[in-house]
C-alpha positions as a Markdown table, in Angstrom:
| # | Residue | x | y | z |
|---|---|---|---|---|
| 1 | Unk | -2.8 | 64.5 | 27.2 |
| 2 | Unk | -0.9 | 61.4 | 28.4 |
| 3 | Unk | -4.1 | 59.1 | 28.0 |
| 4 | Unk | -4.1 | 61.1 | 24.3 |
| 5 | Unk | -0.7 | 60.1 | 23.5 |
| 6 | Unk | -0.9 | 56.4 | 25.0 |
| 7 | Unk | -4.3 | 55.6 | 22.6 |
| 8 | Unk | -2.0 | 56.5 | 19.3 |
| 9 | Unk | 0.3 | 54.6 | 17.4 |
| 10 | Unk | 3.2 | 56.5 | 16.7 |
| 11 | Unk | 5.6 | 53.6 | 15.1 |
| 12 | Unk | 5.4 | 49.7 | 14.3 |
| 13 | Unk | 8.6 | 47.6 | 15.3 |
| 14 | Unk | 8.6 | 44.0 | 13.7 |
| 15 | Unk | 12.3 | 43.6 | 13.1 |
| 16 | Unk | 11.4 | 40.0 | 12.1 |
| 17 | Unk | 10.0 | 41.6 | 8.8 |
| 18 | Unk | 13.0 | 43.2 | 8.0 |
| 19 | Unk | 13.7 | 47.1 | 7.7 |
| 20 | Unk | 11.1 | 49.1 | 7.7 |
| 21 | Unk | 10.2 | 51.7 | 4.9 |
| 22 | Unk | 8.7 | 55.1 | 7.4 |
| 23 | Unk | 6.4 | 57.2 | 5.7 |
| 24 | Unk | 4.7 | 60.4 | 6.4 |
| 25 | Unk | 2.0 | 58.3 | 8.2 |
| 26 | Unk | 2.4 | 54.7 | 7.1 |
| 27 | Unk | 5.8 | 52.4 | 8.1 |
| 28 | Unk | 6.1 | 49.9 | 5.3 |
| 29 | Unk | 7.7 | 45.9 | 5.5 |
| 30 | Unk | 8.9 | 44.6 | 1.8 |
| 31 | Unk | 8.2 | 40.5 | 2.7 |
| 32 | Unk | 8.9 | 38.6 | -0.5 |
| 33 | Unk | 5.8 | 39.0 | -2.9 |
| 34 | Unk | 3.9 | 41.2 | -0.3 |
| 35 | Unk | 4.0 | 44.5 | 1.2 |
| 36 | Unk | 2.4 | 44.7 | 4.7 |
| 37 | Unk | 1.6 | 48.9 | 5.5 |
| 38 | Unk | 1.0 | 50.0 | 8.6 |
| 39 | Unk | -1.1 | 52.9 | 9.4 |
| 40 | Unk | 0.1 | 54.8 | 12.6 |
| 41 | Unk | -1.5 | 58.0 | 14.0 |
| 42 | Unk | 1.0 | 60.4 | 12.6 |
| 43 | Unk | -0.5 | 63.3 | 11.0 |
| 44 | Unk | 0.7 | 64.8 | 8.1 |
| 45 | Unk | -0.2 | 68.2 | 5.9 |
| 46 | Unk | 1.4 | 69.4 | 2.8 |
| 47 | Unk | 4.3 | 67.1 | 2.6 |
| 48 | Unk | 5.4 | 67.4 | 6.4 |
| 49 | Unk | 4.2 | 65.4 | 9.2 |
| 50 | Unk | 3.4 | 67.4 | 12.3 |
| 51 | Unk | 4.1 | 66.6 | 15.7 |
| 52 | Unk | 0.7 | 65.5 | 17.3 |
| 53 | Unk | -1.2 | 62.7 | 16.5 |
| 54 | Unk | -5.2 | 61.5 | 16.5 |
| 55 | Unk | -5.9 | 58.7 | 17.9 |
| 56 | Unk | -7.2 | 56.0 | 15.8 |
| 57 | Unk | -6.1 | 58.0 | 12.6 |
| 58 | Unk | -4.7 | 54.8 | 11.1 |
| 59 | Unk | -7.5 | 52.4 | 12.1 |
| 60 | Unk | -9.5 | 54.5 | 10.3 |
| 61 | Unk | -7.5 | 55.4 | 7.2 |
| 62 | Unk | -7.3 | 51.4 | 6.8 |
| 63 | Unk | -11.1 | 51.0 | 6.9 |
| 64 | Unk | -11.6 | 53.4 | 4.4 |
| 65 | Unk | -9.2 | 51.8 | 2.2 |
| 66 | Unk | -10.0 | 48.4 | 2.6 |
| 67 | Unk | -13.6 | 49.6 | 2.2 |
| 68 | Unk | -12.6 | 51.2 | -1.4 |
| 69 | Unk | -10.9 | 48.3 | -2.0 |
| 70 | Unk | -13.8 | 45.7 | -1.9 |
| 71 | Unk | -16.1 | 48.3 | -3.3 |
| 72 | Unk | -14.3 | 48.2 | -6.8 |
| 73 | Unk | -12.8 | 44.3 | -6.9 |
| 74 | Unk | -15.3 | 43.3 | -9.3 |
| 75 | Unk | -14.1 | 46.4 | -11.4 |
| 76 | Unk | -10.7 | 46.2 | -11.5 |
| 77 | Unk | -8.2 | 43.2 | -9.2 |
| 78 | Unk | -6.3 | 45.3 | -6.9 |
| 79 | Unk | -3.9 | 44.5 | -4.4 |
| 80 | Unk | -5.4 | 44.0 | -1.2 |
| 81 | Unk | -4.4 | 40.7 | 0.1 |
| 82 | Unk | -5.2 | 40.6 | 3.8 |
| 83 | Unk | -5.8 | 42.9 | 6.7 |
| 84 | Unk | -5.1 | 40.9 | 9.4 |
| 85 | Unk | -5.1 | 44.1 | 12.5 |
| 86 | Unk | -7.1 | 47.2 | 12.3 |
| 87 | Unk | -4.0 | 49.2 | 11.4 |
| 88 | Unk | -2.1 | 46.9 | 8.7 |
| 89 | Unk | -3.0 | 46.0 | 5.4 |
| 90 | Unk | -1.2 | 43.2 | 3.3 |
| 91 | Unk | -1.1 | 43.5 | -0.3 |
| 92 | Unk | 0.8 | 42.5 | -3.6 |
| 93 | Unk | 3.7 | 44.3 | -4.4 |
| 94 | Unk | 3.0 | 46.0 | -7.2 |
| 95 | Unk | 5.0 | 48.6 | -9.1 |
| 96 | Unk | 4.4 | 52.3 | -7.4 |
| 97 | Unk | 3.4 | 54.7 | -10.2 |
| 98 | Unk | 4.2 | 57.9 | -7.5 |
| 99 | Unk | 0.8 | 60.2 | -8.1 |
| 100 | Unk | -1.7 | 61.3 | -5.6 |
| 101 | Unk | -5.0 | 63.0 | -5.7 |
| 102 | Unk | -6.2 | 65.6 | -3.7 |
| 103 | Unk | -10.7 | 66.3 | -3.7 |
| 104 | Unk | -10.7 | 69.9 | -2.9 |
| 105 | Unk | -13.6 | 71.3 | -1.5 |
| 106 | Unk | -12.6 | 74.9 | 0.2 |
| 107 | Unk | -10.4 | 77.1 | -1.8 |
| 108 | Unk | -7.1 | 76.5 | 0.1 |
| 109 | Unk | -3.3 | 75.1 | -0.5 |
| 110 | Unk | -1.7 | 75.8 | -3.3 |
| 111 | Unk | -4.6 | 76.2 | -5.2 |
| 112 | Unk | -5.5 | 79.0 | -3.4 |
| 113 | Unk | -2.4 | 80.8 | -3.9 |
| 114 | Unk | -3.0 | 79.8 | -7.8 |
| 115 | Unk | -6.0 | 81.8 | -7.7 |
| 116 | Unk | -4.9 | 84.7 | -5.8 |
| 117 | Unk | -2.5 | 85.6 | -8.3 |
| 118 | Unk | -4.9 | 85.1 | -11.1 |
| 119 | Unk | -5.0 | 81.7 | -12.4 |
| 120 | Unk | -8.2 | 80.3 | -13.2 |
| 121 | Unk | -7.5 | 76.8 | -14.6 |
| 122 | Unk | -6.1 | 74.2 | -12.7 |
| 123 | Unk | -5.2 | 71.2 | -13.7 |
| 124 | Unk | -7.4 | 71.4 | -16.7 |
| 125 | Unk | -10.2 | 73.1 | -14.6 |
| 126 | Unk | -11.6 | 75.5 | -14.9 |
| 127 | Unk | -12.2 | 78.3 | -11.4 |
| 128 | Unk | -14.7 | 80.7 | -11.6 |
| 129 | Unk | -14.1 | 84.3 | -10.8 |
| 130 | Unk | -14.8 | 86.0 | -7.3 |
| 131 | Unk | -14.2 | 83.0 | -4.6 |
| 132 | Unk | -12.4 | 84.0 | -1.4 |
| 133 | Unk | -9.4 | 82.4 | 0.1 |
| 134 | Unk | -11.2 | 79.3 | 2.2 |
| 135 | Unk | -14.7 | 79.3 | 0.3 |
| 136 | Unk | -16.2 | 76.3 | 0.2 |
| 137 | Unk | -16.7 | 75.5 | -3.5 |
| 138 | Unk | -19.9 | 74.4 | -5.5 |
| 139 | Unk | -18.9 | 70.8 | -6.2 |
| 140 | Unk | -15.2 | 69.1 | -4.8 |
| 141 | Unk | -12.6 | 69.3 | -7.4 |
| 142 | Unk | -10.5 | 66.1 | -8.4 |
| 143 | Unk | -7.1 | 67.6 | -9.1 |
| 144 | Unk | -3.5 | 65.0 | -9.7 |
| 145 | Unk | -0.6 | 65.6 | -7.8 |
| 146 | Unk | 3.2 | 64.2 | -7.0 |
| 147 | Unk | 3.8 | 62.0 | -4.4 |
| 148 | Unk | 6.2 | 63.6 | -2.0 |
| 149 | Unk | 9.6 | 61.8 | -1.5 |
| 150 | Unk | 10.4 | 60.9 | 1.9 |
């Protein structure tokens, strides 16, 4: 457990970049024109962050950011500027619009509880009749939700 706990990254402290901005899981510097995120270990599940951590959560959430992020430049620009450590990203600071997405692929959450009481559309969607409370469903679902305030 202690060798668990020394391989995560539970906070960032660069009080030369000002105060920091603590998310859920990410602790956020505003420097000038340019945000610089970093991704720590912290875990967190419908809106609350829970006490343990994985190790190497935040490495990874970067990769697969900075991954998306490169896949789709010669899309759309985006805002990746640098990612100078395996746990920070620096980008432009851009005007948050304050939505999320969530794929679902098990009947579960809130969606589940939709269901239960005998929803069958959500978010435009619609569910078909008979799936059990943690199913795994036919395709993933793409559903919009609110980001969280801290």
């Amino acid at each position: 457990e202690k060798i668990m706990k020394a391989e995560c990254l539970e906070e960032s402290f660069m009080p030369e970049l000002g105060p920091v901005k603590k998310g859920k899981v990410r602790d956020i510097y505003f420097t000038g024109d340019n945000v610089l995120m970093v991704a720590t270990d912290r875990v967190s599940a419908f809106d609350h962050t829970i006490p343990n951590m994985i190790p190497y959560k935040g490495m990874l959430l970067n990769k697969i950011a900075e991954h998306a992020f490169q896949k789709t430049s010669d899309i759309i620009p985006n805002a990746l500027i640098a990612s100078p450590d395996p746990n920070v990203v620096v980008q432009r600071k851009l005007k948050n619009l304050g939505i999320e997405c969530i794929v679902r692929g098990y009947m579960w959450g809130s969606m589940a509880g939709l269901y239960e009481k005998g929803q069958r559309s959500i978010c435009g969607l619609t569910i078909p009749d008979g799936l059990l409370r943690y199913q795994k469903l036919a395709e993933p679902l793409f559903t919009p939700t609110t980001k969280a305030e801290e």
